[in-house]
N, C-alpha and C positions, 0 to 999 in steps of 0.2 A: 893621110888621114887615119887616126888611130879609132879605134869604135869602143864603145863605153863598153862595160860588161853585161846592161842589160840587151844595148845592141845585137854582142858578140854574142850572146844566148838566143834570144831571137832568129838570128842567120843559121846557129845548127841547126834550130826546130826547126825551120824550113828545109833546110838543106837533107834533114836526116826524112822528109813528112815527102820531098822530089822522089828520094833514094826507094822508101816504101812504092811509091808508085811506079815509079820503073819496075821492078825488081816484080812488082804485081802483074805489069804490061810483060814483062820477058815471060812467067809461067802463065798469063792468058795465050802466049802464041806457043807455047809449047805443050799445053794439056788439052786434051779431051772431054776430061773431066771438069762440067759446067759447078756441079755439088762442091767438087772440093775447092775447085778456083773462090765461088763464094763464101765458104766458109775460111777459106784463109784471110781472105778479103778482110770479113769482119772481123777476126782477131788481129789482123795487120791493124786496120784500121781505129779499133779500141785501143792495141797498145801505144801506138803511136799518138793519138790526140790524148792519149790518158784518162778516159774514160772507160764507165763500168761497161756498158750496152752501146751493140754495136747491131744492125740488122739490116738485109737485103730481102725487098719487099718485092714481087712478080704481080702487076697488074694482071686481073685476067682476062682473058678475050672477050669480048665483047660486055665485059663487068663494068661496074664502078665498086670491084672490091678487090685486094692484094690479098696476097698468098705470105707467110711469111717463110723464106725460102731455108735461110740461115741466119744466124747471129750467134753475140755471145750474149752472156752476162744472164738470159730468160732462161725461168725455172725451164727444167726437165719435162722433154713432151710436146714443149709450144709450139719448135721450130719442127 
């Protein structure tokens, strides 16, 4: 079965969108560092779905309000 080229496009974006999350899961077991895991996160995560903004939000204890921990794309400051 041969797959169309929009198919065959399709199967990388997946296939390349698996690779980022691994590759995310291998340096979550390898670092200590909670800051920089999240901030690669979200530029992993932007570049790869191709979009501007990307952000990891930290409920807080006993809140009904989020923290915004890291991201990309937000002015200077936010995060």
């Amino acid at each position: 079965m041969e797959l169309g080229p929009s198919t065959d496009a399709e199967l990388q974006t997946r296939v390349r969108q698996q690779e980022v999350v691994a590759e995310l899961g291998q340096q979550a077991l390898a670092t200590a560092d909670l800051d920089r895991l999240m901030h690669d996160a979200s530029v992993a995560v932007a570049e790869t779905l191709d979009v501007e903004y990307c952000k990891v939000l930290e409920l807080l204890p006993g809140e009904d309000e989020v923290l915004l921990r890291q991201g990309v794309g937000w002015r200077a400051g936010l995060v």
